[in-house]
Every structure is written in C-alpha cells, then in structure tokens.
N, C-alpha and C positions, 0 to 999 in steps of 0.2 A: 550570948551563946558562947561557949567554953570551946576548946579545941575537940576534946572526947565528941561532947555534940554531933559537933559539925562535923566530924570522921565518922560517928554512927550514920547521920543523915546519908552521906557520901555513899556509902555501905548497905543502905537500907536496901530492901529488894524491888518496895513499890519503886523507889526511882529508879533504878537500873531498869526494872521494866517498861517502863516509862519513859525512858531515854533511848530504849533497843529498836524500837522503829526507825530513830532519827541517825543513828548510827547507823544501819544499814542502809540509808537513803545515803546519807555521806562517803559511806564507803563503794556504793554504785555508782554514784558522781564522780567520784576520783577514777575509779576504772575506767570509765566512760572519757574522761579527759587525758587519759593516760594513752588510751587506744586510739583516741583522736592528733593527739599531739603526734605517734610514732606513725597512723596513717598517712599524715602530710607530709611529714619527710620521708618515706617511703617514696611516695605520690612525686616529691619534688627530686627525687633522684639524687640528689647527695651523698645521703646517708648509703646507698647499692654502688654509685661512682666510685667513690671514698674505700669501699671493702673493695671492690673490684680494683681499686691502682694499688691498695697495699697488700693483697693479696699477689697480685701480679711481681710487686719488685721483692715481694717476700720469697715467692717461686723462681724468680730469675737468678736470685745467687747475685745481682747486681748491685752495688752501692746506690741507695736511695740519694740521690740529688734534688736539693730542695728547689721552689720554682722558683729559683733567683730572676733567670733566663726569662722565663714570663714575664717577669716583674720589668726587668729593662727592655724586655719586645713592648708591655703596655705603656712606656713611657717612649718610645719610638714614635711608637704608634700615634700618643697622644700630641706631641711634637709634629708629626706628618701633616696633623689635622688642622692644628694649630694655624698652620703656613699655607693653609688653605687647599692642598693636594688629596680632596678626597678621594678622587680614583684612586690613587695609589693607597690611601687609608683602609678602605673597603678591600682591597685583596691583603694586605695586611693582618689587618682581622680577621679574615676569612682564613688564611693560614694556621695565624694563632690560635681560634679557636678546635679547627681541625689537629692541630698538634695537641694541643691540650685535652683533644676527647679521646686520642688516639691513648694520651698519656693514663689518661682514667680507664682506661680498657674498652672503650665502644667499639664495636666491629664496625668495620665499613671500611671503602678508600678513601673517597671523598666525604666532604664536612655534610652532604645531603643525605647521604648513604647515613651516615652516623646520627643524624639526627629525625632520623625515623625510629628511631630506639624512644621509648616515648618515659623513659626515666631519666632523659636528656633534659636538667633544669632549663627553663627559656627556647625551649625547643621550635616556637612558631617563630620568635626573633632570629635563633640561628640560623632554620631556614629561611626566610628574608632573605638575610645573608649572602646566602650560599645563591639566591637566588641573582644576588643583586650580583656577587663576583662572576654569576656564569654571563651573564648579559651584558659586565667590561666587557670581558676575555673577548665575547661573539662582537661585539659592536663599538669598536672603538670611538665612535660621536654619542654616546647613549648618555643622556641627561639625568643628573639627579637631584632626587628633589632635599631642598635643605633640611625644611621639616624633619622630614621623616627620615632622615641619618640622625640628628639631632637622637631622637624618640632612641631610634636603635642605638646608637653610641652610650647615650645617658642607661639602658637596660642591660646592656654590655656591661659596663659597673656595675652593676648591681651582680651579674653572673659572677664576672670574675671575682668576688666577693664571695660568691657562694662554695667557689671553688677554693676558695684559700690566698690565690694570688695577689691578689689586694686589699689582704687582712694589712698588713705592714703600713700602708699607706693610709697618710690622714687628710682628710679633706680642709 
C-alpha cells in the first residue's frame, strides 16, 4: 500500500464514521476524568486553601513570606518528639497547625473552630488534635496513648505536604 492509499483510507468517510462513536466515548471519558480529578481537590481543600492565602497576602499589600518558619517549627517539633516529650509535642502541633490554617485563611480562633470548615485537608486528624491539646491544657496527668500519636504524627506529614511546608524536605 502506497502513501496516497493509506491517506485516501485515512480520509475515507466510512471510517470516520465509523471511528465517530468511539471518539465521542473518548472524549466523554476524558471530561468525566477531568471533573473527577478537580472534584477531589476541590473536596481535599487545597486547591480553595491555596486561592484563599494568595488571595489574602495579595489583598494585604504585605510581603509574602515563604513558610520557612513552619519548616523549622516542623523540625522542632520533630526534635521534641524524638526525646520523648509528647505533651509538650502535641500542643506544639496544635499551635502550628492553628497558625498555619489561620495562615490559609480559615476563620476561627481556635484550631477546633477552624477545622469545622470542612475544605480543612485532614480535618478528623486535626480535630483529634485539638481535642487531645484541650485535655493537656484541662488535665495535667492525662495519658497518651502511643499508638495513636504515632497514626496522628505520621498524617501530619502527610498534611503538611499538602500544604506546601514539607515539599523541601526528603525523607
């Protein structure tokens, strides 16, 4: 078969017609993955975070300062825990993450208040949280369980990831 051929074939109408159903299934699959892709970041709060802190430092007239300051509170932080001081690690966290949603624009005062906003990536973790700092602060003897810091600590990563903060660092 010659080049001419095989560009008339190409060109022919039965196959185009004959190809035009499959093309519109393809091009519905794509929409459909397209829409699905933007729902979940939607859904995961990032993507609304992200426009709401640049939109905010854009409105303020203020120098955008990068989250260096995060970066070496997470390595405090991670330090704290290290040496075995979770009470003190847990309101630590607890701080950080409340600066840091305050920093993405969430309303609230407190880190509980703010993570009722439910575009709050890791939001049932954060609450944890907030829950586990309120029960220090009330109960100075209040026990914790290792496990389940571990869980939370190791998700924590994963947020601050999401946020940006711990793009820089390599595991």
């Amino acid at each position: 078969m010659t080049t001419d051929e095989l560009i008339q074939l190409m060109e022919s109408k039965e196959l185009v017609s004959y190809l035009y159903p499959f093309k519109v299934i393809f091009i519905i699959a794509s929409l459909l993955l397209l829409y699905a892709i933007i729902y979940y970041y939607a859904k995961e709060g990032v993507i609304l975070g992200d426009v709401k802190r640049r939109t905010k430092d854009f409105l303020s007239f203020q120098r955008y300062t990068p989250p260096q300051s995060f970066l070496s509170r997470c390595k405090e932080i991670s330090n704290i825990l290290d040496s075995g001081d979770y009470r003190r690690g847990v309101l630590k966290m607890e701080e950080l993450f409340h600066q840091l949603l305050k920093r993405f624009g969430y309303a609230g005062e407190t880190l509980k208040e703010m993570v009722n906003d439910s575009t709050v990536p890791d939001g049932e973790n954060l609450k944890r949280l907030a829950e586990l700092a309120d029960e220090l602060r009330k109960d100075k003897n209040y026990s914790l369980n290792k496990k389940e810091l571990q869980k939370l600590f190791d998700s924590f990563e994963e947020t601050l990831r999401k946020f940006g903060v711990l793009e820089e660092v390599e595991d």
